[in-house]
N, C-alpha and C positions, 0 to 999 in steps of 0.2 A: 504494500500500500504506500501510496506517494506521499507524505508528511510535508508542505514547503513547511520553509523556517519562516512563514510567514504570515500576518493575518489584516482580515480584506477590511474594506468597508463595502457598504449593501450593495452600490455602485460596480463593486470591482468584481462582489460575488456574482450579481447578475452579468456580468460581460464574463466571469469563465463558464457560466452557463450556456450565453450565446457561445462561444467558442468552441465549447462539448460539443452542440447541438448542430451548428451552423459547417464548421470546419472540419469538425471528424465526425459528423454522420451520426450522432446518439441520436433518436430518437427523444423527445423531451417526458412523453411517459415512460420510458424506458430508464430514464433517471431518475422518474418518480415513484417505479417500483422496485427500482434498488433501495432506495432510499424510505421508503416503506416495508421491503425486506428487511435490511440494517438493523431502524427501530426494532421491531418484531423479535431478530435473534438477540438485541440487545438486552430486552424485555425478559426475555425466556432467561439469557443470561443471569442476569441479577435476579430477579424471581424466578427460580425454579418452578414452586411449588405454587405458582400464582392460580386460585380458580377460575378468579374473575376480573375481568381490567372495564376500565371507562373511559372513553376516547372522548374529548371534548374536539369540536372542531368550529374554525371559525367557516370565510366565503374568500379566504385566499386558496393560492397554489399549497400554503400547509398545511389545510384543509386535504389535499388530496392524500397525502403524507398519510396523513391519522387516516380515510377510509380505508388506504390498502392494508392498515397495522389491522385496523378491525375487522377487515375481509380476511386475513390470515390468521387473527385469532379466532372466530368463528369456523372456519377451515379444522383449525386443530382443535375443536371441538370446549374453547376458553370461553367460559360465558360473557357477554361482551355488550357494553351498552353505549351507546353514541348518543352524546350531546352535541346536537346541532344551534349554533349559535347565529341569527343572523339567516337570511330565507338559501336553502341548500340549491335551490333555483339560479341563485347567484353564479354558483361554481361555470368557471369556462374550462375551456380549451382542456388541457390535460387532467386539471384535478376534478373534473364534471365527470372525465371518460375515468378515475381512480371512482368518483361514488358511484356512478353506473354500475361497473364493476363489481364495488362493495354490496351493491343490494340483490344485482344478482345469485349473490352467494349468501343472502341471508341476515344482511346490518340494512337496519333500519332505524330512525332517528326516537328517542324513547320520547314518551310523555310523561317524563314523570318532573317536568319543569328542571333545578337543577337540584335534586335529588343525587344524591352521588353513591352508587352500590358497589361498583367494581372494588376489589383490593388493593388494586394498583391503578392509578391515574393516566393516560397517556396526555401530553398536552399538547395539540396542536392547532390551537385555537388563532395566534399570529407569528406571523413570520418577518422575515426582512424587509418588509415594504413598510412594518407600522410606524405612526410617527403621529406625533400632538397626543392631546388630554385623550384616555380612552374614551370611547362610547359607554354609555350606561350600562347595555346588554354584557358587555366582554368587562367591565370592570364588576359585575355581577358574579362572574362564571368564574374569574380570578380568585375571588373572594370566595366562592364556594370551594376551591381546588385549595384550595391556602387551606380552609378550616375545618376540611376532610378529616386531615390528619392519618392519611394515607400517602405511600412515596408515590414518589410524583417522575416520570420520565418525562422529558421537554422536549420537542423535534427543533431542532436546527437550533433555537433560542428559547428562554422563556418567555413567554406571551408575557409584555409588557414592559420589556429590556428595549430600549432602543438599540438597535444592529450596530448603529456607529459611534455612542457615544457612551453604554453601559446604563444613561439614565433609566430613572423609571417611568413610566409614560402616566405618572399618577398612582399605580400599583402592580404587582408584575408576580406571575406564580416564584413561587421556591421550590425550586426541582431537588432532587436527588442526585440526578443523571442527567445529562443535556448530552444529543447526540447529536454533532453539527457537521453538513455535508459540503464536497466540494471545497471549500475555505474556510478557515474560520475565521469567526466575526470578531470586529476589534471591540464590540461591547459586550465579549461571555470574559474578554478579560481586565478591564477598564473598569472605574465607577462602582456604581451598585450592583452593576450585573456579575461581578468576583460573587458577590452572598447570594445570587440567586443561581447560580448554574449547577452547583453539587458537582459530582465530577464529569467532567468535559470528554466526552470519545468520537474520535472523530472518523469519520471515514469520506474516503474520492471515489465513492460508489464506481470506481472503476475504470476512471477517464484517464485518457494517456496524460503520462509527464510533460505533453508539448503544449498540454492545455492553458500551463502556468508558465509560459516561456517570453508573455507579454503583458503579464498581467504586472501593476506595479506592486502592492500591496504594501505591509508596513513591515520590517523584518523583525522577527523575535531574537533579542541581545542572547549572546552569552559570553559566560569566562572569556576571559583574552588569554592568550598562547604562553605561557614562562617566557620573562623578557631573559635576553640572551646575556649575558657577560662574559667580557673577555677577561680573564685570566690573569691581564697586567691590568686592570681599570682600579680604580682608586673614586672616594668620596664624592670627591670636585666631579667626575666624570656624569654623577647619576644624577645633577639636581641640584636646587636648592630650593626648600618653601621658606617664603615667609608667612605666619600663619598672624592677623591681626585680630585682638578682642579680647573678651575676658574682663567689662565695666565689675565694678565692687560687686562681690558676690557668684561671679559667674565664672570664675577660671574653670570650672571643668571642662568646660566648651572649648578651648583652647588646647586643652590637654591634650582631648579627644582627638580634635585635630590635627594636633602636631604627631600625637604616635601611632594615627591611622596613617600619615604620610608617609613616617618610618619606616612599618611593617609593611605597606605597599610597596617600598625598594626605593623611594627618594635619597639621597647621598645626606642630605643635610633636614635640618630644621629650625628655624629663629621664631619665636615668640615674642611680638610686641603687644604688655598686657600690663595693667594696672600691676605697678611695682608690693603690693600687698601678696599677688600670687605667685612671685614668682618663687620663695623658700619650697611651697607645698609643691609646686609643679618638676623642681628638681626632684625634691624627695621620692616623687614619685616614679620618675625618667629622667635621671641624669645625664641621657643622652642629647636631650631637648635643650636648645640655648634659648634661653629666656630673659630681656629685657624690658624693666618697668619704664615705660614712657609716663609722660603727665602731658594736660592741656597745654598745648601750645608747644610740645616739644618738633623739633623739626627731625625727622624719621626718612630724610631720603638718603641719607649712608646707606641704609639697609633695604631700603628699595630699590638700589642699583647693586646692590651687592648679590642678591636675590634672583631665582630662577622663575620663580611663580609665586603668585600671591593670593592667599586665603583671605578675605575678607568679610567677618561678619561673627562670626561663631559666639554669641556674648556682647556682642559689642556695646549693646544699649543705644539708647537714641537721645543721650545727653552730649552736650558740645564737645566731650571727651572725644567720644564715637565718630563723631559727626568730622572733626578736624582731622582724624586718620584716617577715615573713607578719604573725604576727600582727597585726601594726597596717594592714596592707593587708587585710585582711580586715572590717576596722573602719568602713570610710569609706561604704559605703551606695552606691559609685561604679560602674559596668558595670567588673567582674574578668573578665581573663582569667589564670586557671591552669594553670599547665603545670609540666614535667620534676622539681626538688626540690618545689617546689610542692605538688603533689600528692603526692609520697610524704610528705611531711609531714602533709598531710592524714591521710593514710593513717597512717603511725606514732602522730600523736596523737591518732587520734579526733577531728578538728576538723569541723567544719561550712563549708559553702562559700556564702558571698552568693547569694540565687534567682538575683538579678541580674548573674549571670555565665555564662561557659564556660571548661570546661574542656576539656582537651586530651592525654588517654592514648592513650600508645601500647599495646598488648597486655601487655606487663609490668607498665605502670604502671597500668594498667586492674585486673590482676590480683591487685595491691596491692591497689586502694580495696574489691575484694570480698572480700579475702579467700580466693582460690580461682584455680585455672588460667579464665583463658579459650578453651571450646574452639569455643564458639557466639559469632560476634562480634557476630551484632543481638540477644538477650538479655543479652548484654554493657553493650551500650550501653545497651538501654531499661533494667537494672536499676541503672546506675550512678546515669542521670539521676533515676530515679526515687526513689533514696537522696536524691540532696541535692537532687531539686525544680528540677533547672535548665538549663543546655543546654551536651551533651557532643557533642565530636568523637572519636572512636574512630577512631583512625589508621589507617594498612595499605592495602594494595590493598583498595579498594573501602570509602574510607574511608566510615564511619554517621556520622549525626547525629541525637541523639536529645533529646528535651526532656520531661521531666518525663515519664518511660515509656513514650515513645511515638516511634518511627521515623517522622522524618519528611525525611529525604533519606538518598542515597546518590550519592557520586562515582564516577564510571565512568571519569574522565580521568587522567591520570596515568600513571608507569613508575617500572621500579626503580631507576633513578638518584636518585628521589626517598628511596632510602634511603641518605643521606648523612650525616654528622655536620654540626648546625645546622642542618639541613632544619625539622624543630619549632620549633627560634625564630624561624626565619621565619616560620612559619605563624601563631605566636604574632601577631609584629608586624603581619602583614598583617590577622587577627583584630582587633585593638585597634583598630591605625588606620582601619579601616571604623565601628569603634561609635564613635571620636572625631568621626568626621564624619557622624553622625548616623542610622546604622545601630540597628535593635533586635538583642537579643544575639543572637535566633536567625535572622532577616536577616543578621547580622555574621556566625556562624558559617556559615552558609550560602556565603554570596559569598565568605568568604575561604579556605572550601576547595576551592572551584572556580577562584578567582583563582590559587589557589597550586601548582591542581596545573597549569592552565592554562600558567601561568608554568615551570612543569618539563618538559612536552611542548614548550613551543616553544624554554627553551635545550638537552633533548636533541639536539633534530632541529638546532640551528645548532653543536652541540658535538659530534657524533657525529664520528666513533666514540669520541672521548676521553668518558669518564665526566664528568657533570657535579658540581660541588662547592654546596653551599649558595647562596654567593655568585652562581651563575650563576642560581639563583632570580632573587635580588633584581633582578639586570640586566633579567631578562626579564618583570619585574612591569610593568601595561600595563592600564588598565579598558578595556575594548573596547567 
């Protein structure tokens, strides 16, 4: 089976549809009863012992989906009851000739309103097409598949997931199992749709690998390759960060930063932070050079001296903060911005070096535009495309966008990754990739695969205890 490393938006999925259908000769219900097949063995898979299933269906094409699952469990003899949502009248072209089908074999739509009998749920009520506030009738049928309290399998998405943005379209089933065909959708991993999908199985019902040979889609990160050293390299050779921030109270941010830098393989690390942390920040890594600045000190020795530069981690948004952005903003150097950072940006209308990335999380994203974030990839593509440069948009199913344009998304990662310090790390691991000679959107790339990479492997050796920032940095590792 064909896996790309890649996932679509609804757009891109329907043109490798036309391309199946159109260039290599599929048949289009011919995809609709693999893809009806799929579900079905899926089904049997995970319920074995299942009696009886309930297929909801809406008046799209995944509509057709659910009557061939219900035409094959009636087949095998599974008691089987079809919620029709929406007049069945509706259905065209292939998924009318999937109900035709299904009733000549014995599925016929129940009366019993949405009474729900089956043991197991099939959901294929909406598919890639849906988008705005539901209709009354499908936010009804959601709402009864929700309070069942039976598992729930999902055709392609769950009904009420937008396909491109993970939003909820007002409210959206919680599957168990989402089995998604042809591509998958950048909203089963994005947003909300990460808590609605359950586990993700995908299948290419069968269509040759040339299918995907035009299609653009969004690539799924991973690890970067073990950077190479030579044998004779020394310190100087690998780097240098300077990590800025650490306002009264905050040095661990800074910490954080500087010895996820470290352990990512940067050569160096300088610390400019309120002279109160820097005793405890040795104590802790001695390896870390650490410098107490004050208001008003001038800080460009060390931003010429410097490889790359961390800016934000702690920094606060007192004139302390505000006076050493500024001048790191200054130096023409590969920036990474993060946490005060950015909302500085944001508070003062400031401009951000091309040649950097930044690093919002959903609030702080929300800042730079001015507006809630409810769509997380136009999130991203409009951030980047304000300041022309390359942003990481945090959260499950973190985006990376450069200059308005999506061009990754992480799939790896859990929620222990939402930890306090988890972003300076990420910062630091960020940095110290562009110190050893990473480009910024390379840099951001690899170091949010590195980082979340690093978060699944101290989950799984820290489990069941929650893991903390610091188990990050333990588990940092170029493979």
């Amino acid at each position: 089976m064909h896996r790309p490393g890649k996932v679509y938006t609804a757009a891109e999925v329907r043109q490798l549809d036309r391309t199946a259908i159109e260039r290599h000769g599929i048949p289009g219900i011919s995809l609709m009863r693999r893809a009806g097949r799929a579900a079905f063995e899926t089904l049997r898979q995970r319920w074995p012992e299942c009696p009886a299933i309930t297929v909801a269906c809406g008046s799209g094409n995944n509509a057709g989906d659910g009557y061939i699952v219900a035409g094959m469990a009636v087949e095998a003899g599974i008691e089987t009851q079809l919620l029709q949502i929406g007049e069945p009248a509706r259905l065209k072209g292939d998924a009318a000739t999937a109900r035709d089908w299904a009733n000549n074999v014995g599925v016929s739509p129940a009366d019993a309103g949405l009474e729900i009998t089956g043991s197991v749920i099939v959901d294929a009520l909406l598919g890639t097409g849906a988008s705005g506030e539901l209709r009354p009738p499908y936010r009804a049928a959601i709402e009864a598949i929700n309070a069942a309290g039976r598992p729930v399998l999902s055709i392609d998405l769950p009904s009420g997931i937008s396909a491109d943005s993970g939003a909820t379209l007002g409210t959206a089933v919680r599957a168990d199992v989402t089995i998604t065909f042809i591509g998958e959708k950048l909203g089963l991993h994005t947003g909300a749709g990460v808590d609605h999908t359950g586990e993700v199985v995908f299948d290419d019902l069968g269509v040759p690998a040339e299918v995907y040979d035009d299609a653009a889609g969004i690539p799924v990160l991973s690890p970067p390759p073990p950077l190479r050293r030579r044998r004779s390299g020394h310190k100087n050779r690998f780097g240098h960060v300077l990590v800025i921030g650490g306002d009264h109270g905050m040095g661990g941010a800074v910490l954080l930063t500087g010895e996820a830098a470290l352990r990512t393989g940067c050569g160096l690390v300088s610390i400019l932070t309120r002279a109160e942390h820097r005793a405890p920040i040795l104590a802790r890594m001695p390896e870390l050079m650490v410098r107490g600045v004050s208001e008003g000190d001038d800080i460009s020795d060390h931003l010429d001296a410097c490889t790359v530069v961390a800016a934000g981690p702690g920094l606060g948004r007192e004139p302390w903060g505000e006076q050493l952005l500024d001048q790191a903003l200054t130096t023409g150097k590969p920036t990474v911005i993060d946490a005060d950072g950015l909302n500085l940006l944001a508070s003062r209308n400031l401009e951000a070096p091309a040649d950097s990335v930044m690093t919002p999380h959903p609030g702080e994203a929300a800042r730079l535009l001015g507006s809630a974030v409810s769509d997380r990839p136009t999130a991203a593509r409009d951030i980047s495309a304000r300041f022309g440069n390359v942003v990481v948009l945090k959260g499950a199913g973190t985006l990376v966008a450069e200059a308005g344009v999506l061009v990754g998304i992480c799939t790896a990662g859990n929620p222990g990754l939402a930890t306090a310090g988890s972003g300076d790390v990420l910062t630091g691991v960020i940095a110290g990739l562009l110190a050893q000679g990473y480009d910024i959107r390379a840099g951001a790339e690899a170091g949010v695969s590195l980082h979340a990479a690093a978060g699944d492997l101290a989950a799984s050796r820290r489990a069941p205890q929650p893991i903390v920032a610091s188990d990050i940095i333990r588990h940092l590792w170029l493979r």
